[in-house]
DRENDO-1510 file (C-alpha; in Angstrom, 1 decimal, always signed):
<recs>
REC; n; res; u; v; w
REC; 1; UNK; -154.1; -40.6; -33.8 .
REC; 2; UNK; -155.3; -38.6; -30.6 .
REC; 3; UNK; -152.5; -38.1; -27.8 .
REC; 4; UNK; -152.8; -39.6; -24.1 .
REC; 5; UNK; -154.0; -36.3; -23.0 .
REC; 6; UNK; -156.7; -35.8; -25.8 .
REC; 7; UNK; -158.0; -39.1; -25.3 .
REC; 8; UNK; -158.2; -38.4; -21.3 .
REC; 9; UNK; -159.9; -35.8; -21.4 .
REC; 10; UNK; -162.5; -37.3; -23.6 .
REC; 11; UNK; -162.9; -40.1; -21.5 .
REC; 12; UNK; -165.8; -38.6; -19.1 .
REC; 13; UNK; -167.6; -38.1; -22.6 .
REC; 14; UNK; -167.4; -41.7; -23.3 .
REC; 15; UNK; -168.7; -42.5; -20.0 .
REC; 16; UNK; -171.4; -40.5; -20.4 .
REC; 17; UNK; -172.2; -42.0; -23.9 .
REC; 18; UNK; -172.4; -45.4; -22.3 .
REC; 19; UNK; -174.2; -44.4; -19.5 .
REC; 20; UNK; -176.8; -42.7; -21.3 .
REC; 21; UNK; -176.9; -46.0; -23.9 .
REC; 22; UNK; -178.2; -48.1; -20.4 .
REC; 23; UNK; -180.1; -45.2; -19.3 .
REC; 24; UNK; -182.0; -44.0; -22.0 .
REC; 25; UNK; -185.4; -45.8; -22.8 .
REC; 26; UNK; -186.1; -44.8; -26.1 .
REC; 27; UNK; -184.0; -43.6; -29.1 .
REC; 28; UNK; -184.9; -40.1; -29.2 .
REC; 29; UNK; -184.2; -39.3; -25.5 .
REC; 30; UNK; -180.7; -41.3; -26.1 .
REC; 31; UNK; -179.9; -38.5; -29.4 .
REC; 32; UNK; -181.3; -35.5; -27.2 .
REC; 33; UNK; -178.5; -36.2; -24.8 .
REC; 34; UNK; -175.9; -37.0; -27.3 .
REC; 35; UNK; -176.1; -33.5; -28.9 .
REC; 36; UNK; -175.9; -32.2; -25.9 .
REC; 37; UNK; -172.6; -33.6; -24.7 .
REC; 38; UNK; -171.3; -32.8; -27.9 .
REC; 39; UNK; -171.5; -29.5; -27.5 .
REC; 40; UNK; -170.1; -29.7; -24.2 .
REC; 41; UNK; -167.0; -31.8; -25.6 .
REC; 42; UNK; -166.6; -29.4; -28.9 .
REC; 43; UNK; -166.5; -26.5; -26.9 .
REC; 44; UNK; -165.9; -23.9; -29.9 .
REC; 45; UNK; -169.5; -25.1; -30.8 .
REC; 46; UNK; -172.2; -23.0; -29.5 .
REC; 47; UNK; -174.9; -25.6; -31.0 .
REC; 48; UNK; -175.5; -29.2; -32.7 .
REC; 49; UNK; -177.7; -30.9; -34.7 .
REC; 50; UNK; -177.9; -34.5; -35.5 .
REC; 51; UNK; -179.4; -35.0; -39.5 .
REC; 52; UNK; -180.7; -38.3; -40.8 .
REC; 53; UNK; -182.1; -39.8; -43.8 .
REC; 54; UNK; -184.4; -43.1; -44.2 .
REC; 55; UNK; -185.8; -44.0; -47.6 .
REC; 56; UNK; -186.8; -40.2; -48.0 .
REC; 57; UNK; -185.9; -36.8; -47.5 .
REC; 58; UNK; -183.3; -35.6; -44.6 .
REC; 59; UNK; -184.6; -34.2; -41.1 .
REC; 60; UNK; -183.0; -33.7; -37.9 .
REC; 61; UNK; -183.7; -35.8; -35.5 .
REC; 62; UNK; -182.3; -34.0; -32.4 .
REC; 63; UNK; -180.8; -30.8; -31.8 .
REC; 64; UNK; -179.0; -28.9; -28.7 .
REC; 65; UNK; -180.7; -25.3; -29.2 .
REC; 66; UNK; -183.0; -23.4; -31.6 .
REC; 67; UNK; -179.9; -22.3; -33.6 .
REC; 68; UNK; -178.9; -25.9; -34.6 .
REC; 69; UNK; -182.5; -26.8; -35.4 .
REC; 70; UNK; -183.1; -24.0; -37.8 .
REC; 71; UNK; -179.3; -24.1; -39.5 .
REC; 72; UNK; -180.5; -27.9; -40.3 .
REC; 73; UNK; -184.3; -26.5; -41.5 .
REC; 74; UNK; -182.2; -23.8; -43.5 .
REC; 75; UNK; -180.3; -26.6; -45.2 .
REC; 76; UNK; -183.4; -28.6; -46.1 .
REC; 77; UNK; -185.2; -25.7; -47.4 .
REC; 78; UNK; -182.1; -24.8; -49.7 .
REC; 79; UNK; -181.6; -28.5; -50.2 .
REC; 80; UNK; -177.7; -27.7; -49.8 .
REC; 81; UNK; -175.3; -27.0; -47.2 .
REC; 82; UNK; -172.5; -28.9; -45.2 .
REC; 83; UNK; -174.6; -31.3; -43.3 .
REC; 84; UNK; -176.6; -32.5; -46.8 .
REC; 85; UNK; -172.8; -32.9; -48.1 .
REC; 86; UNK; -171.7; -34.8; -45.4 .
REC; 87; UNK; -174.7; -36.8; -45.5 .
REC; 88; UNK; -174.3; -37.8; -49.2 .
REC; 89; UNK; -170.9; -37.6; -49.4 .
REC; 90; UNK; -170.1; -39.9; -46.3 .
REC; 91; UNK; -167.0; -37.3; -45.5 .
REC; 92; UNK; -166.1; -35.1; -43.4 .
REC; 93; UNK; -166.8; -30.8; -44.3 .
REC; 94; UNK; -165.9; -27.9; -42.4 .
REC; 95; UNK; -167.1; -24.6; -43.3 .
REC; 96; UNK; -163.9; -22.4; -41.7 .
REC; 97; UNK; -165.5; -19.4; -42.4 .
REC; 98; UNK; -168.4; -19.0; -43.9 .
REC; 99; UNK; -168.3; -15.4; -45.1 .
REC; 100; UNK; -166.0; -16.1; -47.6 .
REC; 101; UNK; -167.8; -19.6; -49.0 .
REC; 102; UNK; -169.0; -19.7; -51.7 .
REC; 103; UNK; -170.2; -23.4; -51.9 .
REC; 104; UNK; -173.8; -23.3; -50.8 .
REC; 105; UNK; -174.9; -19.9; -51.2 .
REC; 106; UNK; -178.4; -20.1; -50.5 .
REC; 107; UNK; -177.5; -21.7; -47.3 .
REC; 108; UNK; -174.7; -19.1; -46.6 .
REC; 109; UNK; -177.1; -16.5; -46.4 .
REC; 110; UNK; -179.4; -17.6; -44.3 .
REC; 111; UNK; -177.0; -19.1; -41.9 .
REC; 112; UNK; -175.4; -15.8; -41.9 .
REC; 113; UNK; -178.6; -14.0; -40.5 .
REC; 114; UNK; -178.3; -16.9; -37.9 .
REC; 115; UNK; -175.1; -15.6; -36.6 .
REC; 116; UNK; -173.3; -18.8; -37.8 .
REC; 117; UNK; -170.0; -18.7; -39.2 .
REC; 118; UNK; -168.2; -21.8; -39.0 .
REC; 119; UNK; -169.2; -25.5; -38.9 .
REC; 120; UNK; -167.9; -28.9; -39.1 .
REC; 121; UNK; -170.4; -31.8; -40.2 .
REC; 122; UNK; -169.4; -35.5; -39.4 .
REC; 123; UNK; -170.9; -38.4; -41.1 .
REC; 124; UNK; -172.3; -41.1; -38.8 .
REC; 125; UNK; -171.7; -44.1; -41.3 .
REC; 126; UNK; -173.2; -48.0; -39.9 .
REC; 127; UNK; -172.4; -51.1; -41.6 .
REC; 128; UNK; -171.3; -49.1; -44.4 .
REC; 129; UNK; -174.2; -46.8; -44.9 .
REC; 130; UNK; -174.1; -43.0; -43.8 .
REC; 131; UNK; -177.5; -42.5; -41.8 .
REC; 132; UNK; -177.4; -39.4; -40.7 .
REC; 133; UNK; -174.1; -36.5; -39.9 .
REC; 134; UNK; -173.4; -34.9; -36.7 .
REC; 135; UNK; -173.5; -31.2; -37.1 .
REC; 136; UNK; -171.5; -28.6; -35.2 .
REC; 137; UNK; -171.8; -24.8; -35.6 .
REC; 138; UNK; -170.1; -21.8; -34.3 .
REC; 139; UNK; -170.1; -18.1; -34.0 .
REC; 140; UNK; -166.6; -17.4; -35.1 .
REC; 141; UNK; -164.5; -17.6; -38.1 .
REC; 142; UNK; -161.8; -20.8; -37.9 .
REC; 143; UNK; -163.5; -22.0; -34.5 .
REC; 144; UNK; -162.5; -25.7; -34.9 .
REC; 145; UNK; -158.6; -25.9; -34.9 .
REC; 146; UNK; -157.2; -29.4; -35.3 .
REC; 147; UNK; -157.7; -29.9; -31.4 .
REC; 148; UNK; -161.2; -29.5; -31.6 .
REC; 149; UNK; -161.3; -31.4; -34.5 .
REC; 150; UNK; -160.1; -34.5; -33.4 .
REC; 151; UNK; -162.5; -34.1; -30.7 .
REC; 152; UNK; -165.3; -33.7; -32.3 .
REC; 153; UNK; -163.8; -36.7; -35.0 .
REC; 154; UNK; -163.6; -39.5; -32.0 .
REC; 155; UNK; -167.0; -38.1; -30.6 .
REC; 156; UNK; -168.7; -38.7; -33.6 .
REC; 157; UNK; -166.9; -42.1; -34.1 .
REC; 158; UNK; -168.0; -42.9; -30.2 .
REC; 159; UNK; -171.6; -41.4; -31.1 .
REC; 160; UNK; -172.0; -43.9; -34.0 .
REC; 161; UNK; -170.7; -46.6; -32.6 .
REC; 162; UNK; -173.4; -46.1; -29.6 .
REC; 163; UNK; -176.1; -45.0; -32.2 .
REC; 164; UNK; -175.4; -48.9; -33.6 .
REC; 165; UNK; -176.3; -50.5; -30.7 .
REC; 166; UNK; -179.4; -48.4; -29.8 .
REC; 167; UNK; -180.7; -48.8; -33.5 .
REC; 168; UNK; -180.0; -52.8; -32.7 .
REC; 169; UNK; -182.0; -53.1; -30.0 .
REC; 170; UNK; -184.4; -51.0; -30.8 .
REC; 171; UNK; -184.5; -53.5; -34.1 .
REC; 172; UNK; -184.5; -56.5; -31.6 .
REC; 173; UNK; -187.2; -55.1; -29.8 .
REC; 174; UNK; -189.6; -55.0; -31.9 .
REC; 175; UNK; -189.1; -58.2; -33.5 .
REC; 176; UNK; -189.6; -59.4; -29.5 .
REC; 177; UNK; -192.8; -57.5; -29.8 .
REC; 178; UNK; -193.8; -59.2; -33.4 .
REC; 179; UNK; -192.4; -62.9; -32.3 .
REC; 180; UNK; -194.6; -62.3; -28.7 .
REC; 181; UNK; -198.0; -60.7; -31.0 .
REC; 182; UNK; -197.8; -63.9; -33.1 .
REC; 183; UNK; -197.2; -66.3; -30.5 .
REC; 184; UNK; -200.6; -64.6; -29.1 .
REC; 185; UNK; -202.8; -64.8; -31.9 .
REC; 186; UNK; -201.3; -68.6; -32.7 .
REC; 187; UNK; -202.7; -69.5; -29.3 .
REC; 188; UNK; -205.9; -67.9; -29.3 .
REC; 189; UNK; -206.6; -69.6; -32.7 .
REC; 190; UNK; -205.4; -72.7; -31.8 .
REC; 191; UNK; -207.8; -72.6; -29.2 .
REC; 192; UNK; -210.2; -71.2; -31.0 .
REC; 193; UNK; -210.0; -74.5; -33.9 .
REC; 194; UNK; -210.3; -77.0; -30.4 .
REC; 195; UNK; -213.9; -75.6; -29.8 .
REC; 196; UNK; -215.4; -75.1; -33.9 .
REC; 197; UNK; -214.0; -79.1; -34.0 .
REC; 198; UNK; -215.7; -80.4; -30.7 .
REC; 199; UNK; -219.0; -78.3; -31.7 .
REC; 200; UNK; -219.1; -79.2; -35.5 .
REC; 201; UNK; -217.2; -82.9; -35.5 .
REC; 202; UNK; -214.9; -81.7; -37.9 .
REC; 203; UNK; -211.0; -81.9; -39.1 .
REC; 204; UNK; -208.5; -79.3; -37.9 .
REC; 205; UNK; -207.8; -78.7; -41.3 .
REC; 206; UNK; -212.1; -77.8; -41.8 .
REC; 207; UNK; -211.8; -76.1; -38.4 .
REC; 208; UNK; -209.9; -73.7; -39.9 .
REC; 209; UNK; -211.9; -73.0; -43.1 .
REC; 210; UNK; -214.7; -71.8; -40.9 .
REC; 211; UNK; -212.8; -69.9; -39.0 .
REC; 212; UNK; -211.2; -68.1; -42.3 .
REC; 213; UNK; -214.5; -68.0; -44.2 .
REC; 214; UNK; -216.3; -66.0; -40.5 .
REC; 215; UNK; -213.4; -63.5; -40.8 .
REC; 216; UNK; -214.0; -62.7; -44.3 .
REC; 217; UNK; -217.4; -62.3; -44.3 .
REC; 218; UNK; -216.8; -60.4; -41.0 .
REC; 219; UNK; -214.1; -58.4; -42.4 .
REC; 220; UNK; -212.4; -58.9; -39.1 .
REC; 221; UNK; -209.1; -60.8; -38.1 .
REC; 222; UNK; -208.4; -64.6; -37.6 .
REC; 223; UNK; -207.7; -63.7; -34.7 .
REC; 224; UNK; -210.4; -61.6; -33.2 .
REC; 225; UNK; -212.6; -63.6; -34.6 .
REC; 226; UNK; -211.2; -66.9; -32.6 .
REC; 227; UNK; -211.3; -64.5; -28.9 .
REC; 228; UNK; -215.0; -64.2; -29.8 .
REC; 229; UNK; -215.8; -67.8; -30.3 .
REC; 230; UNK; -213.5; -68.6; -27.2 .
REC; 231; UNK; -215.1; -65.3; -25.2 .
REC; 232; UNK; -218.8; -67.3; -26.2 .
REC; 233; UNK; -218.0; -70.8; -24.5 .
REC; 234; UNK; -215.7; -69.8; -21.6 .
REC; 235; UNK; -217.3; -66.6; -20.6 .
REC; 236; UNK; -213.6; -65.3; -20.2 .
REC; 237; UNK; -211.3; -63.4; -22.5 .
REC; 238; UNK; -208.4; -66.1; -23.6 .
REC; 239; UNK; -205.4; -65.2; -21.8 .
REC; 240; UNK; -202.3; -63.7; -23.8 .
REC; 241; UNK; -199.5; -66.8; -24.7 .
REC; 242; UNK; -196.3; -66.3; -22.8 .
REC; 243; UNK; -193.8; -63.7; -24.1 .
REC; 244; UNK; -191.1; -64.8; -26.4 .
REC; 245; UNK; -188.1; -66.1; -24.9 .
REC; 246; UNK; -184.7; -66.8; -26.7 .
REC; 247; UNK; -183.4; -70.1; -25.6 .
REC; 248; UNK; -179.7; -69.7; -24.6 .
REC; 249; UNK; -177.5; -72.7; -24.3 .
REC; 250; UNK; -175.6; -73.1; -21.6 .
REC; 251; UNK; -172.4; -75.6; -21.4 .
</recs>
C-alpha cells in the first residue's frame, strides 16, 4: 500500500488524468496525454508507450517519443519482449537490466542499439481482460526502485480505470449514433410508405413490398430509395428524425 506522501505527490497526476478524461474529444488525443504524464510521474523513464491488442495482432496506440515507439515496433517485429509478456501474461515484468537478460534475445539486442536498458511493462486489465500494457523504458541499469515502482503501479491502475470510462463512452457514442441513424431512416420510410399507399390505394404491408422490390432492382437502400420518392412529391429533402434521447426518470 502507497504511504500519505506517495499518494500526495501523485495526486496532481490524477487530476490531470481526470481533467484530461473531460477534456479530451476523442480516444487517441486522451492516450497521447496519458503517456505523457506518465513519463512525467515515472521520472526514471525517459519514454513510454501504451500497446494494445483487439482480435488481432499488438500495436501501440500512443507513445511519448520516438524511442518508445520503436522499442514497441522492435517488440512486434521480434514478436517477444516485456510489453508482449505483459500483454499475454496480464502481469507485471521489469527488465532491471537488460544487458544481462537473457529472456527475449532478439528484442535485447535491438533495444540495446536503442540505448534502452531497463523497463517496466504494466498490464492495463478491464472487466477482466488485459487490453493493452503501459510500457516504461529507461536508460540505466535498475532505474525503477520500489519508489518508482509503486508509482508507476497506481498510475497504471489510475490510467486503466480512466481508459474504462473513455472506451465506455466512446461505446455509448456510437450506439447514440446507430440508435439516431435508425431513427432517421425509420422516418424517412415511414413517410416514404404514406405517399406509395395514397398514390397506389394500397396496404402498408404492400406499400412496403414496392418499396423493397424498387431497392433491389435499384441495388440502392430502403432508405435512399424512400428520400427519392419523398424528394419527387415534396420538392424538399425529408428532414432528419430527432436525435436519440434516453428518457430519464425523475422522482
Amino acid at each position: 500500500m502507497m504511504s500519505e506522501t506517495a499518494e500526495s505527490h501523485l495526486a496532481p497526476a490524477y487530476g490531470r488524468l481526470l481533467a484530461l478524461l473531460a477534456d479530451s474529444p476523442h480516444v487517441d488525443v486522451f492516450l497521447d496525454q496519458v503517456v505523457r504524464v506518465a513519463v512525467e510521474v515515472v521520472s526514471p523513464a525517459v519514454g513510454c508507450g501504451m500497446t494494445v491488442r483487439r482480435d488481432g495482432p499488438a500495436f501501440t496506440v500512443a507513445a511519448s517519443n520516438e524511442l518508445a515507439a520503436q522499442a514497441d515496433e522492435i517488440q512486434y517485429g521480434a514478436d517477444e519482449g516485456p510489453c508482449l509478456h505483459a500483454l499475454h501474461s496480464g502481469q507485471i515484468v521489469e527488465v532491471p537490466d537488460l544487458r544481462r537478460d537473457e529472456r527475449w534475445r532478439r528484442y535485447r539486442e535491438h533495444a540495446l542499439k536503442l540505448g534502452i536498458v531497463s523497463s517496466l511493462s504494466l498490464p492495463m486489465t478491464i472487466d477482466g481482460e488485459t487490453l493493452g500494457a503501459l510500457n516504461l523504458y529507461a536508460t540505466e541499469p535498475n532505474a525503477f526502485d520500489d519508489r518508482a515502482r509503486r508509482r508507476a503501479v497506481a498510475f497504471a491502475e489510475q490510467g486503466t480505470a480512466a481508459l474504462a470510462v473513455i472506451l465506455r463512452q466512446a461505446e455509448q457514442a456510437l450506439v447514440h449514433r446507430q440508435l439516431t441513424d435508425a431513427m432517421a431512416s425509420r422516418s424517412v420510410i415511414d413517410q416514404a410508405l404514406g405517399v406509395v399507399m395514397g398514390q397506389q390505394r394500397c396496404t402498408a404491408t404492400e406499400a412496403f413490398a414496392l418499396l423493397r422490390q424498387a431497392s433491389q432492382h435499384r441495388n440502392r437502400k430502403l432508405r435512399d430509395v424512400a428520400a427519392e420518392i419523398i424528394t419527387q412529391v415534396t420538392g424538399e429533402t425529408p428532414q432528419p428524425a430527432s436525435e436519440f434521447v434516453v428518457s430519464r426518470n425523475h422522482d
